[in-house]
N, C-alpha and C positions, 0 to 999 in steps of 0.2 A: 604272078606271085606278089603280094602283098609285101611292102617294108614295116608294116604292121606286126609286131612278135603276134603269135599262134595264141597262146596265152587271151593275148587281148582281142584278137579276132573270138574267141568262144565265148570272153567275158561280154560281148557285142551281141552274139548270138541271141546269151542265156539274158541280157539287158533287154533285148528285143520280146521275146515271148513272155519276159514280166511285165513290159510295158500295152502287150495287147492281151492279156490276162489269160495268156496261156498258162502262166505260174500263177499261184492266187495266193495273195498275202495270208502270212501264218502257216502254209502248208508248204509242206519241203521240197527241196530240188532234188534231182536226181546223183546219187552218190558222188563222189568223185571216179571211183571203179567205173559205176556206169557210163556217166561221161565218158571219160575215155574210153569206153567198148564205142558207146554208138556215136563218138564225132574223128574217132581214127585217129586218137592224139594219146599221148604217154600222160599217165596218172601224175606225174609231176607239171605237166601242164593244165590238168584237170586243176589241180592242187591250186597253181598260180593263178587259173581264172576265178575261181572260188574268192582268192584272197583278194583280187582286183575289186570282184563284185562288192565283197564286205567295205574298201577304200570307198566305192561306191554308195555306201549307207544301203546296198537293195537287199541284200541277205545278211544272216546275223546268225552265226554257228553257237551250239549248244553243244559244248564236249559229249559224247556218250551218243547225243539224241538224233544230229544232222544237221544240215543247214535250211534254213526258213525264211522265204520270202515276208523283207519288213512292209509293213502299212507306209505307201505309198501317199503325202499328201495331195490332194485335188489339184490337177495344176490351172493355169489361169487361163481361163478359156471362156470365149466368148457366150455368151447367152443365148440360146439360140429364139431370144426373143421374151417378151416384157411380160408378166403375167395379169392375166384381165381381171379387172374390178367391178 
């Protein structure tokens, strides 16, 4: 067991599948409700992963509408080589 709160282990989770573009910027995460149906955690911990992720800058909630994966910028990564002339 993890000394990591539960909270932050899902905000890990749900950080991970944005970062391999399981989530795709501008289109919404799965409820808070849902969440906690399919990771086996109480909607208050749904809640606090949610609010982590937004500390995070990677979702960005719209009252009424959901919450939306933000545009990610390019991070800095090698080239994977020099373009020919």
């Amino acid at each position: 067991m993890s000394a990591r709160p539960l909270y932050a282990q899902l905000a890990d989770v749900i950080a991970g599948k944005i970062a391999a573009g399981e989530l795709a910027p501008d289109r919404p995460i799965p409820s808070e409700n849902h969440l906690a149906d399919e990771y086996g955690v109480a909607r208050l911990t749904a809640r606090r992963a949610a609010q982590e992720l937004r500390e995070r800058g990677l979702i960005v909630t719209v009252r009424g509408k959901g919450s939306f994966v933000v545009e990610q910028p390019p991070s800095a990564r090698p080239e994977s080589g020099e373009p020919h002339v």
